[in-house]
C-alpha positions in Angstrom: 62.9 143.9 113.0 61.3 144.2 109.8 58.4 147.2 108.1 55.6 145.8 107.2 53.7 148.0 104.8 49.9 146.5 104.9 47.3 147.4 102.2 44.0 146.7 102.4 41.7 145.5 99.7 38.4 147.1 98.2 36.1 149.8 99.8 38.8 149.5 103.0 40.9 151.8 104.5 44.6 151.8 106.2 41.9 151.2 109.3 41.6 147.8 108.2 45.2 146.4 109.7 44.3 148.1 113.4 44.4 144.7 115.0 47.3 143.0 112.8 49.1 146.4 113.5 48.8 145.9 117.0 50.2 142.5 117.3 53.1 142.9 115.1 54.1 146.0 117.1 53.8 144.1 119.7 56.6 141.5 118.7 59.0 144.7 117.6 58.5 145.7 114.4 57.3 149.1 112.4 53.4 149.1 111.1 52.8 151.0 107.8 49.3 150.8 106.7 47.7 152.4 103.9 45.0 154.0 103.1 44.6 154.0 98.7 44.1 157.1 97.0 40.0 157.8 96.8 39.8 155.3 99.9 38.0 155.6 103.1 39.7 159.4 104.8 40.8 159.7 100.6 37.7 159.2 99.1 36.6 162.4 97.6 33.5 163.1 94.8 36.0 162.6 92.0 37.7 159.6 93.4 36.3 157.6 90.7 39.4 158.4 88.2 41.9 157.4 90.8 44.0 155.4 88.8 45.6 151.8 89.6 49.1 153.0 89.0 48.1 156.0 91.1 47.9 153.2 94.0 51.4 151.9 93.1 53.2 155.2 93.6 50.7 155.3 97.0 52.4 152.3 98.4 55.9 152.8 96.7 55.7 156.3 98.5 54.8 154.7 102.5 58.0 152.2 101.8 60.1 155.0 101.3 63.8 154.5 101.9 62.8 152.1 104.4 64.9 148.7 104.7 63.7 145.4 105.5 60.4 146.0 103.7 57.6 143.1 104.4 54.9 145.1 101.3 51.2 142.8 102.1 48.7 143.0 99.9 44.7 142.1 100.3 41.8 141.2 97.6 42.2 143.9 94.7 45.1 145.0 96.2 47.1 142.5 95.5 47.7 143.7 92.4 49.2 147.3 92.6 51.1 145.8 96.1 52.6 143.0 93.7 53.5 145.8 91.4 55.3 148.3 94.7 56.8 145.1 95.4 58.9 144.8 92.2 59.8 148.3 92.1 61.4 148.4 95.8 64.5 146.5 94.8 66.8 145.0 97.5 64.8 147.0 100.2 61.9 143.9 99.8 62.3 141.5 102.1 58.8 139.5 101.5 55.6 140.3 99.3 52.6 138.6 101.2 49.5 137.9 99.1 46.5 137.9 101.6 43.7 135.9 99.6 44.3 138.6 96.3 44.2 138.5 92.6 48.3 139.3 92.1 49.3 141.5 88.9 50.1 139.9 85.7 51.5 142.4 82.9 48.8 144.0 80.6 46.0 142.4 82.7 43.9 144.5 85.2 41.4 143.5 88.4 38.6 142.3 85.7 40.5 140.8 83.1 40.7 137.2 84.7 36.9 137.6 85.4 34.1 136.2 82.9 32.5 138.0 80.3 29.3 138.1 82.3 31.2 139.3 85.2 33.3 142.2 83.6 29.3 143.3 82.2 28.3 143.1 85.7 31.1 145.3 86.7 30.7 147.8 83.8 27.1 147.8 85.1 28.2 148.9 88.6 30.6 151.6 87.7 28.3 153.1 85.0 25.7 153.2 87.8 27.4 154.7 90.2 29.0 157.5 88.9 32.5 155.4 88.0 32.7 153.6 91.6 32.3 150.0 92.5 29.8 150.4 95.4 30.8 148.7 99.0 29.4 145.0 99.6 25.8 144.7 101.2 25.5 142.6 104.8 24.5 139.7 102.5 27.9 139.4 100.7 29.9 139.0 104.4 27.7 135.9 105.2 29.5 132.5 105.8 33.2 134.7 105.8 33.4 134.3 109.5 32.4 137.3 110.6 30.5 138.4 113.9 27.6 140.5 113.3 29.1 143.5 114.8 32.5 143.4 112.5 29.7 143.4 109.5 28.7 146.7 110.9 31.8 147.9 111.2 33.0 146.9 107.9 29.4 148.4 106.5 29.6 151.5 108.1 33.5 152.2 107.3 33.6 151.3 103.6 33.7 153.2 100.8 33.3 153.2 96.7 36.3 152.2 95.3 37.5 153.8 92.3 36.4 152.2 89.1 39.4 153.0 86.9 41.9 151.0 89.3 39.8 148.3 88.8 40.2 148.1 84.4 43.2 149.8 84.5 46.5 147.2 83.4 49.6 146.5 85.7 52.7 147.5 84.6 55.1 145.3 86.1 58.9 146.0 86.6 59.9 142.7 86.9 58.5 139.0 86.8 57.1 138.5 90.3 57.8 135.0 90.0 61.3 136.1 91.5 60.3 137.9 94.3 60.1 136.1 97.6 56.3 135.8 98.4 53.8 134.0 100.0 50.2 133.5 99.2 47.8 133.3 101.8 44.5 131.4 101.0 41.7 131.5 102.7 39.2 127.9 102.9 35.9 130.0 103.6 36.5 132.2 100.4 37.2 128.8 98.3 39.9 125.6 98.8 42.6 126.7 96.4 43.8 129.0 95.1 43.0 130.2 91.6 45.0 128.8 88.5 47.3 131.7 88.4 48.0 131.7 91.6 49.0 128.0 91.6 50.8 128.8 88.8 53.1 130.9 90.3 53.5 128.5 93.6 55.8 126.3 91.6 58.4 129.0 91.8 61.0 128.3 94.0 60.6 131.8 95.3 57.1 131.0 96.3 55.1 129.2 99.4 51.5 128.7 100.3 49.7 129.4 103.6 46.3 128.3 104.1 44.0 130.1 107.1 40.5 128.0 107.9 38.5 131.2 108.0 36.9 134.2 105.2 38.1 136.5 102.8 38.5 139.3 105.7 41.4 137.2 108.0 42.2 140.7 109.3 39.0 141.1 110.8 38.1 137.6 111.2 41.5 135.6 112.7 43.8 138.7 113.2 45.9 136.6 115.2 46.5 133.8 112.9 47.0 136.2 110.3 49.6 138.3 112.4 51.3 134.7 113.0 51.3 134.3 109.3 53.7 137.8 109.0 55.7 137.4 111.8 57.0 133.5 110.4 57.4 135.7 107.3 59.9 138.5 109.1 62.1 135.6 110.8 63.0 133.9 107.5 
């Protein structure tokens, strides 16, 4: 029996993992999702200034004193799971990156984007009040989505906090060392980005691929849930 302490990405909530959560409870092991300061039941007016590392000590704080820790990370989330990760010690058992940007020290969410892109992004927090506003119908197309898990996914979202997003990672230690897999999904692109590849050559390192979107939580929850539970028994 492992924990498995699942964090979901942008806009989400701990809501996110119902399904997973389901199906690894179902095979015998503890379900810990998170909801992200300024997410979803979190999200408050001021929420904007919730900062990155404020979303480190959020999942440090769910792990707890708990052993056998499986920490699993989605999108933006990645990054301050990566960082949890390194700060749990022997207690880890497994970091699982689910299709995320991972945390590189000094570098935040934007920094590996392009110069047009970080513009864009300043664009979007500095119209909406320091938020990065949820995704529009439009974005979910060809991510292999139903119509109605759009809605949902629409309807449940909120902003997400614009400093997390430019705010650097501060990592503990090199997560090159960590035991971790990286989960890529084909819809969403068919590799995985340079850093990411990058850090596959690390002995501590292996790559899972799922044929399906961005959202494998929503979209292929049980593929996804096979993906964790090969990751407990090892």
């Amino acid at each position: 029996m492992v924990n498995f302490v699942l964090v979901p990405g942008a806009w989400l909530g701990a809501w996110a993992w119902d399904e997973v959560g389901e199906l690894l409870r179902a095979e015998g092991h503890e379900v810990y999702p998170v909801t992200l300061t300024g997410l979803a039941e979190r999200h408050q007016p001021d929420s904007a200034q919730t900062s990155q590392a404020r979303h480190v000590t959020d999942i440090v704080d769910v792990a707890g004193r708990l052993p056998e820790v499986v920490v699993v990370g989605h999108s933006y989330s990645g990054i301050p799971a990566g960082q949890a990760a390194a700060a749990i010690g022997d207690r880890l058992r497994h970091v699982v990156y689910v299709d995320s940007n991972i945390p590189l020290d000094g570098q935040s969410f934007a920094d590996g984007w392009s110069p047009e892109g970080r513009a864009w992004l300043a664009g979007q927090l500095a119209e909406s009040g320091g938020f990065w506003p949820p995704l529009t119908a439009e974005d979910y197309a060809g991510q292999d989505l139903t119509a109605v898990q759009i809605a949902t996914i629409l309807e449940r979202s909120t902003p997400h906090p614009g400093r997390a997003l430019i705010e650097p990672a501060e990592l503990t230690r090199p997560i090159a060392e960590l035991p971790s897999t990286y989960v890529k999904c084909l819809m969403d692109g068919p590799t995985p980005s340079a850093v990411v590849q990058e850090h596959l050559t690390s002995p501590h390192w292996t790559l899972a691929e799922l044929d399906t979107g961005h959202w494998p939580m929503f979209s292929r929850p049980a593929e996804l849930a096979e993906v964790l539970l090969s990751v407990a028994k090892n």
